[in-house]
ZAMI-544154 format. One record per residue: residue in one letter; x, y, z of N, C-alpha, C, O in turn. Coordinates in pm, 1 decimal, always signed. Layout:
REM residues N
SITE  aa       npx       npy       npz      capx      capy      capz       cpx       cpy       cpz       opx       opy       opz
SITE   a         X         Y         Z         X         Y         Z         X         Y         Z         X         Y         Z
...
//
This chain:
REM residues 115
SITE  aa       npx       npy       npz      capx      capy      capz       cpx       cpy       cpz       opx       opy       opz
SITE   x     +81.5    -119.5      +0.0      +0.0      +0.0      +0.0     +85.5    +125.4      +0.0     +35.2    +225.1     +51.9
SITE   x    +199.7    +134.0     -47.5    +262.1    +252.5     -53.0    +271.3    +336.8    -154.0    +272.6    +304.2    -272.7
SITE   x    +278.3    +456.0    -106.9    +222.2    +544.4    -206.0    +359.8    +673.9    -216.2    +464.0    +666.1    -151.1
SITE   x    +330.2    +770.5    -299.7    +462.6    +834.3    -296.4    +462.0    +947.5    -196.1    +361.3   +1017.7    -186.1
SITE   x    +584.3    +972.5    -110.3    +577.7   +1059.1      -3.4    +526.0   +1152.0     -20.8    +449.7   +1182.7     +70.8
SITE   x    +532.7   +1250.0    -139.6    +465.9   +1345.6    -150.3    +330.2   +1371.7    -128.0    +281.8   +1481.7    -101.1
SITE   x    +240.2   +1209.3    -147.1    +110.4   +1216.8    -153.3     +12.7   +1282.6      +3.4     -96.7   +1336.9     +19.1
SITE   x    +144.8   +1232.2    +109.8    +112.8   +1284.0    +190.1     +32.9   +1381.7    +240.3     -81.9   +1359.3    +278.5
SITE   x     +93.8   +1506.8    +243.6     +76.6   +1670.1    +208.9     -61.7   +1684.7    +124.1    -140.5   +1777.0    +145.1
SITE   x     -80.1   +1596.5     +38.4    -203.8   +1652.7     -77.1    -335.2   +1607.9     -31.4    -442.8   +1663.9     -52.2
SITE   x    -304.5   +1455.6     +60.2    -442.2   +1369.3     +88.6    -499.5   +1477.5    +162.2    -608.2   +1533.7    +148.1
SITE   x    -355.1   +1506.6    +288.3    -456.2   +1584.0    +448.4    -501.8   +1747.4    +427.8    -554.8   +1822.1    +510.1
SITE   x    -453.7   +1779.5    +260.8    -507.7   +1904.7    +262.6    -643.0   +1891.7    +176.2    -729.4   +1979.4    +173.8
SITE   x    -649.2   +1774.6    +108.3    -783.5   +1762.3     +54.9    -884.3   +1681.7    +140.8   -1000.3   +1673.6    +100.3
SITE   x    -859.3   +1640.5    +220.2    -947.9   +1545.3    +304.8    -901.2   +1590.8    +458.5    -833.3   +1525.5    +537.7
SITE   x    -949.5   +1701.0    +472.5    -824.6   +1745.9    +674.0    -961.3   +1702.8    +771.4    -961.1   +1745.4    +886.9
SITE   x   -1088.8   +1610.5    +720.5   -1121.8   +1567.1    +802.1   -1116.7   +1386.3    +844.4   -1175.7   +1319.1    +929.0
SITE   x   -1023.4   +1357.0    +746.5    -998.5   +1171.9    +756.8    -904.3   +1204.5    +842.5    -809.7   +1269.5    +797.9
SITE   x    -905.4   +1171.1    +974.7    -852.7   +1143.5   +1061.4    -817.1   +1037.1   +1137.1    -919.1    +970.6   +1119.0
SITE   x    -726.5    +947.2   +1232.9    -712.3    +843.2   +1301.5    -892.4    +846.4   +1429.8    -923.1    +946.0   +1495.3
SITE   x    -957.8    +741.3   +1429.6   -1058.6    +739.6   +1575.0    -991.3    +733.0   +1648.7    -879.9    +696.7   +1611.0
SITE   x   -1008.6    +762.5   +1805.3    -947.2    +792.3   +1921.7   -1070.8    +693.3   +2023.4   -1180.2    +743.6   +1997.9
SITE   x   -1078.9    +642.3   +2067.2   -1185.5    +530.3   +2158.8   -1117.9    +489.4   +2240.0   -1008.6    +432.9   +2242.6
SITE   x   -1222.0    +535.6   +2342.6   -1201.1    +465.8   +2531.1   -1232.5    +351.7   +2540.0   -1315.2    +332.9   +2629.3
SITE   x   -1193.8    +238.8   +2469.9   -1217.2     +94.2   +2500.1   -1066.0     +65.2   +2481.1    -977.0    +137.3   +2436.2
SITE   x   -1063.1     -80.4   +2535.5    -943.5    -138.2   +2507.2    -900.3    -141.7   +2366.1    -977.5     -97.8   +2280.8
SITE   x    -798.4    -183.8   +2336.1    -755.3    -209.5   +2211.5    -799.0    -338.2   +2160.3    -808.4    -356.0   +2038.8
SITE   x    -827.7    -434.0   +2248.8    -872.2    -581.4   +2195.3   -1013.5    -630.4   +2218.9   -1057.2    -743.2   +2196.0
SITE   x   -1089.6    -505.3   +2278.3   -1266.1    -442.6   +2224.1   -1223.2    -442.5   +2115.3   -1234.8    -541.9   +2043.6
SITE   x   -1144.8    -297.8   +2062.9   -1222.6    -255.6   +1931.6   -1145.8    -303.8   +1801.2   -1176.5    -288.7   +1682.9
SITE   x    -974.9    -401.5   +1891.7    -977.8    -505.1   +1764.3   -1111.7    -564.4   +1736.1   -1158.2    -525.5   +1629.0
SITE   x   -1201.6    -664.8   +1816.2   -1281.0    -731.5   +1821.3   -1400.1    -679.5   +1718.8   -1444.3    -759.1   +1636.0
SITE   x   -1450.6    -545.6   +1725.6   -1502.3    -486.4   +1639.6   -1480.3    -451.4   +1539.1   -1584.4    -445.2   +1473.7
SITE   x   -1394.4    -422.1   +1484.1   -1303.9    -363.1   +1387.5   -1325.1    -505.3   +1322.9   -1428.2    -502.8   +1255.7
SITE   x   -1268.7    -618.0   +1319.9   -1243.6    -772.7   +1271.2   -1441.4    -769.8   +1214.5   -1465.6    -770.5   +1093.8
SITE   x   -1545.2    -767.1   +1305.6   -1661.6    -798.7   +1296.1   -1745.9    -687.9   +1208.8   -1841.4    -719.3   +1137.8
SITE   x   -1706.2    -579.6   +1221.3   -1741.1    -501.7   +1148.5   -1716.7    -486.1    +990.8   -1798.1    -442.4    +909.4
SITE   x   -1556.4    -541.8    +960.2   -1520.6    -552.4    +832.9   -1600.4    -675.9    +787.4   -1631.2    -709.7    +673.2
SITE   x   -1619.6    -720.0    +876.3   -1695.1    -913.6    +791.2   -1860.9    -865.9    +754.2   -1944.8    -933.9    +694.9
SITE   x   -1878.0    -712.2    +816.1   -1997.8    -712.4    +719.2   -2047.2    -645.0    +650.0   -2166.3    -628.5    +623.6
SITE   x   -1894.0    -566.9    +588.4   -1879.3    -442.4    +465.4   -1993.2    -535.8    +358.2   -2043.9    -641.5    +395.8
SITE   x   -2022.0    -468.6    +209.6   -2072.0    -552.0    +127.1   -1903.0    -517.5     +24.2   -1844.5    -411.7      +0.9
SITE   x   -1876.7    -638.0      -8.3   -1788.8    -604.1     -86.2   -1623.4    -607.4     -53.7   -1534.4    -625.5    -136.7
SITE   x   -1610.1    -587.7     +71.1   -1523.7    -642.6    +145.4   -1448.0    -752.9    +166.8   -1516.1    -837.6    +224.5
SITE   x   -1309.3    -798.8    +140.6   -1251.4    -938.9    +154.5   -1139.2    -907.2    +244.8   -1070.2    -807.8    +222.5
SITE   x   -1114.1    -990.6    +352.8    -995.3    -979.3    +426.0    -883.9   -1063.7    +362.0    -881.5   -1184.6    +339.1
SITE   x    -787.8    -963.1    +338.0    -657.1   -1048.3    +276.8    -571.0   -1132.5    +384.8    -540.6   -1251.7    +381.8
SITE   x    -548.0   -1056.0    +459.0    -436.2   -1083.9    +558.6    -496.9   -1017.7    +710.2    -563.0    -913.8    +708.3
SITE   x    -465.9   -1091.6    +841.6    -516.2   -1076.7    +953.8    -398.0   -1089.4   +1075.3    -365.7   -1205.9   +1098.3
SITE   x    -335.3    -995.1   +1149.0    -228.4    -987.0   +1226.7    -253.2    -989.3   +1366.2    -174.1    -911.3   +1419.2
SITE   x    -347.6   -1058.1   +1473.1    -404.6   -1046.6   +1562.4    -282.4    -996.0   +1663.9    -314.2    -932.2   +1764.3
SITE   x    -127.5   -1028.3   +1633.9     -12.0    -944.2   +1720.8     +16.2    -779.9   +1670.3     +75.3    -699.1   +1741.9
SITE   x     -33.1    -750.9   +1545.8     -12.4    -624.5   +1561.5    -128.7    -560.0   +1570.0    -133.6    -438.5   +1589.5
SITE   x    -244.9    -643.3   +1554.7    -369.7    -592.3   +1554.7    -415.5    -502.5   +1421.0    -480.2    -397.9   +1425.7
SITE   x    -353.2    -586.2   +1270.2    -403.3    -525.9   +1159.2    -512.2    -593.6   +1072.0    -527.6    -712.7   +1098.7
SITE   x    -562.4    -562.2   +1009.5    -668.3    -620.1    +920.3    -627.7    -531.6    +778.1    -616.6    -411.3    +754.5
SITE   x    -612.2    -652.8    +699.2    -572.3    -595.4    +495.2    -665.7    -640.6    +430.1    -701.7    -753.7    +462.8
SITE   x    -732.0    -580.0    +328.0    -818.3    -683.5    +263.7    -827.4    -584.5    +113.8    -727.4    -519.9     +82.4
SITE   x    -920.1    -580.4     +49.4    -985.0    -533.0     -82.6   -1100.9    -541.4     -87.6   -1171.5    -624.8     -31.0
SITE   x   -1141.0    -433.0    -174.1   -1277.9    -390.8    -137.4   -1286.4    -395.7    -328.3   -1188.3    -352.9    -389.1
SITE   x   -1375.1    -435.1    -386.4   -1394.9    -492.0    -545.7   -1549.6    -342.0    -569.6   -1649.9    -310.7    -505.5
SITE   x   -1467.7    -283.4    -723.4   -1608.7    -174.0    -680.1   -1736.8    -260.5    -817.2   -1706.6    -320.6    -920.3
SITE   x   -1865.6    -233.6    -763.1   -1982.9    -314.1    -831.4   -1972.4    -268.2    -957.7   -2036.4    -360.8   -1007.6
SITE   x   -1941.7    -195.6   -1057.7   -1974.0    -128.9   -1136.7   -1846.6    -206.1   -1289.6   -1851.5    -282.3   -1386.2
SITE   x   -1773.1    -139.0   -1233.4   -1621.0    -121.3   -1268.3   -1551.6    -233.8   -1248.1   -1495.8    -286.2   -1344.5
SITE   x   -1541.7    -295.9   -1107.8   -1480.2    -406.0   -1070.1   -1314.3    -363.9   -1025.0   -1223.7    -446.9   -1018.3
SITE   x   -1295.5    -180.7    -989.6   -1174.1    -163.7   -1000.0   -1192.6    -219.5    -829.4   -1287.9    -237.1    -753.5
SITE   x   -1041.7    -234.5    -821.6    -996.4    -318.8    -692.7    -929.8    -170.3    -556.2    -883.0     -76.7    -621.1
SITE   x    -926.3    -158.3    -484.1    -934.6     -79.8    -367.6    -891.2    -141.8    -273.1    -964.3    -226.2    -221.2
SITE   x    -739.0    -115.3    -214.3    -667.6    -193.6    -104.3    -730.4    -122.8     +34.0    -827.5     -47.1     +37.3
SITE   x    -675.7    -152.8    +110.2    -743.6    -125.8    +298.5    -649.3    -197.2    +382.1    -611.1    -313.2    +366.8
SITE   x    -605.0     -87.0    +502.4    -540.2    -137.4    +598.1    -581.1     -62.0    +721.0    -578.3     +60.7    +730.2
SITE   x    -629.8    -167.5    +839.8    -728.5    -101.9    +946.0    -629.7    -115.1   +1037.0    -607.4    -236.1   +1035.5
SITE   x    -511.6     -35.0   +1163.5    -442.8     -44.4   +1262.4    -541.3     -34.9   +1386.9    -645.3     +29.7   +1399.6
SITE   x    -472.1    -124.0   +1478.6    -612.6     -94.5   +1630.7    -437.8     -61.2   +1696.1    -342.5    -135.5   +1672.6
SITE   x    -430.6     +69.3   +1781.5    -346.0     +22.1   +1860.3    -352.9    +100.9   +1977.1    -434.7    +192.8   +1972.8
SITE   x    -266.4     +83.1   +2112.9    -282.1    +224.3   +2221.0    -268.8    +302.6   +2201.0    -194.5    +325.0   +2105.5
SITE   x    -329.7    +413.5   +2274.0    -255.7    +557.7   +2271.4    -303.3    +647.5   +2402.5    -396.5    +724.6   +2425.2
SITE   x    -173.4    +589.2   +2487.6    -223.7    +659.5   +2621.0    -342.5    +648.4   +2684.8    -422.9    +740.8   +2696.1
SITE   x    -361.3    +501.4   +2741.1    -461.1    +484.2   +2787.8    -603.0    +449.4   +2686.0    -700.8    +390.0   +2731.4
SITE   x    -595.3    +490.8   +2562.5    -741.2    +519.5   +2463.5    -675.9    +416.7   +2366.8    -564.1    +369.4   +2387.1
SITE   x    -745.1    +389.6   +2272.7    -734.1    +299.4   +2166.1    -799.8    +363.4   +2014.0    -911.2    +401.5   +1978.0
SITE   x    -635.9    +348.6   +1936.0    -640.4    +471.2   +1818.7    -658.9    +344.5   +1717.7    -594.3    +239.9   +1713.1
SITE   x    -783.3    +394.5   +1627.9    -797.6    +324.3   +1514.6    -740.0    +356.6   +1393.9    -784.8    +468.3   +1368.0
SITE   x    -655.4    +317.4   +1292.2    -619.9    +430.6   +1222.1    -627.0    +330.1   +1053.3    -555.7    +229.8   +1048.9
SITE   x    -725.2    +370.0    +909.6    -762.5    +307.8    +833.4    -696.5    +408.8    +720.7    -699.2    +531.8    +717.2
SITE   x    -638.4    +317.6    +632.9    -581.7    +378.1    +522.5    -671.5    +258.5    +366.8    -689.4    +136.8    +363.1
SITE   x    -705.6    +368.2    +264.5    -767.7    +253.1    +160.6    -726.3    +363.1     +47.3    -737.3    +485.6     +41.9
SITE   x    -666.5    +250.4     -52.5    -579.5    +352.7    -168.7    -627.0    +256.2    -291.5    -625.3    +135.5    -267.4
SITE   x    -661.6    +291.1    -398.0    -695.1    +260.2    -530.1    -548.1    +206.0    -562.0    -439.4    +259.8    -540.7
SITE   x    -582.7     +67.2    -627.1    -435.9     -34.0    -704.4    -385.4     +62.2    -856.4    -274.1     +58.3    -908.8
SITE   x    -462.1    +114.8    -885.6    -412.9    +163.1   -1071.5    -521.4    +304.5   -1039.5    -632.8    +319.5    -989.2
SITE   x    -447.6    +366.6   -1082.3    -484.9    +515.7   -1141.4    -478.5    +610.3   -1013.5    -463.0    +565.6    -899.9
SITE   x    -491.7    +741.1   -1042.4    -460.2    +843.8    -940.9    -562.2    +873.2    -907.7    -561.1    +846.3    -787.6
SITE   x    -678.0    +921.4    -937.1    -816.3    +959.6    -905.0    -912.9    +889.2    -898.6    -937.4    +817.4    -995.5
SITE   x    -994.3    +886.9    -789.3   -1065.4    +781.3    -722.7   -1231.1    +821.6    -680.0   -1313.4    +747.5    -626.1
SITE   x   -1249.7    +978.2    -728.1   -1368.6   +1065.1    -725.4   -1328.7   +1061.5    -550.7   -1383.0   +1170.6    -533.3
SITE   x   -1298.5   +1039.6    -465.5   -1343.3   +1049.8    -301.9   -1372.0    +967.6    -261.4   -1415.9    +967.4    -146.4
SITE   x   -1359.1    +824.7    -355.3   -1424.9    +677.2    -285.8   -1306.7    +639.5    -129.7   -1330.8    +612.4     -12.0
SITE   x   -1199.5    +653.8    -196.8   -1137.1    +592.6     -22.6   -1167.3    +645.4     +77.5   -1214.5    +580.4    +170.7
SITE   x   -1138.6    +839.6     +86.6   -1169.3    +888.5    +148.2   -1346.8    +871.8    +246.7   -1383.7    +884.8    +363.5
SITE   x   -1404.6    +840.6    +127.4   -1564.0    +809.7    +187.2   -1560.5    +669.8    +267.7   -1640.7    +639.1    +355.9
SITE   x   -1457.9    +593.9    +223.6   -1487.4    +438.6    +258.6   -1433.3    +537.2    +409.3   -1487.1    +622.4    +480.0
SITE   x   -1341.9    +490.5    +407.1   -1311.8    +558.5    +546.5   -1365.8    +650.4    +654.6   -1356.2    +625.5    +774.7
SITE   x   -1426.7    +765.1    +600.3   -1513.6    +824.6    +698.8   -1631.8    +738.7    +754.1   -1670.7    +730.5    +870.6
SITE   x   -1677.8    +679.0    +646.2   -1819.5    +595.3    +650.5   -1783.0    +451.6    +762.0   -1869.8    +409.3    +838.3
SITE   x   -1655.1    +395.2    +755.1   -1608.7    +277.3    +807.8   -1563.9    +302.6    +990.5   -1600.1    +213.7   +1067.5
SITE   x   -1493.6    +413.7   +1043.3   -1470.2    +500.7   +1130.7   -1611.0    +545.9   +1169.9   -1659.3    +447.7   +1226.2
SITE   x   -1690.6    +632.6   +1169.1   -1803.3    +670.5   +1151.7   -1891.1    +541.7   +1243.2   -1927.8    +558.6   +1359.5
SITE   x   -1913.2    +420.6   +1168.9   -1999.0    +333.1   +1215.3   -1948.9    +261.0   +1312.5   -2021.1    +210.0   +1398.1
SITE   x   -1804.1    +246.5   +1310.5   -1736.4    +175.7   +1415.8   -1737.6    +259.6   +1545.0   -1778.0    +194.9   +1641.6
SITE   x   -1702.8    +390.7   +1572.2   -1771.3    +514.9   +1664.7   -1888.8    +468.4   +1733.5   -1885.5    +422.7   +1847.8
SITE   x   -1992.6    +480.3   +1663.7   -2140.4    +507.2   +1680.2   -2174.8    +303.7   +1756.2   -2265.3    +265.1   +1830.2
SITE   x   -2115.7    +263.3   +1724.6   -2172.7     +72.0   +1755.2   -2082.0     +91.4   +1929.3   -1976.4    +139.3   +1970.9
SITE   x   -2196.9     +23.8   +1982.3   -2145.0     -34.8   +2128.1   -2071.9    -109.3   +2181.5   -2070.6    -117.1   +2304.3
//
């Protein structure tokens, strides 16, 4: 999933509200959620599953197009709180209309709001 350093700088000035979640549960709550929640994206496949670093990789296939969309969900501490932090980047081409960015707010967002 790497992308070129520069891209950095361009994502957080076009998107300065995709941010890492910040949650007062443990880290192995909202692994637990995070794992259950991705199993019921539509469209969603888990590639790879790291229960020691607490990552989840998968691809997300779009209905239309069929273009392919990588994803990497981190659960980890942060001072007491538990920081979620989701990155999802298009495999081929540069422009993506706002789909990662949306997957992500929308994915963060529901994981927040669930008990």
């Amino acid at each position: 999933m790497a992308y070129p350093e520069h891209f950095g700088p361009i994502v957080r000035e076009a998107y300065p509200d995709v941010r890492p979640l910040v949650l007062d549960e443990s880290p192995e709550r909202v692994d637990q959620r995070v794992e259950k929640l991705v199993e019921t994206q539509s469209g969603w496949e888990i590639k790879n599953r790291d229960p020691v670093k607490r990552t989840v990789e998968g691809e997300v296939s779009s209905r239309f197009f069929r273009f392919v969309d990588d994803f990497i969900i981190r659960v980890s501490d942060q001072d007491g709180k538990t920081r979620v932090d989701m990155r999802s980047k298009s495999r081929e081409g540069l422009v993506d209309a706002g789909a990662n960015a949306k997957r992500i707010r929308t994915f963060l967002t529901e994981l927040a709001s669930e008990p």
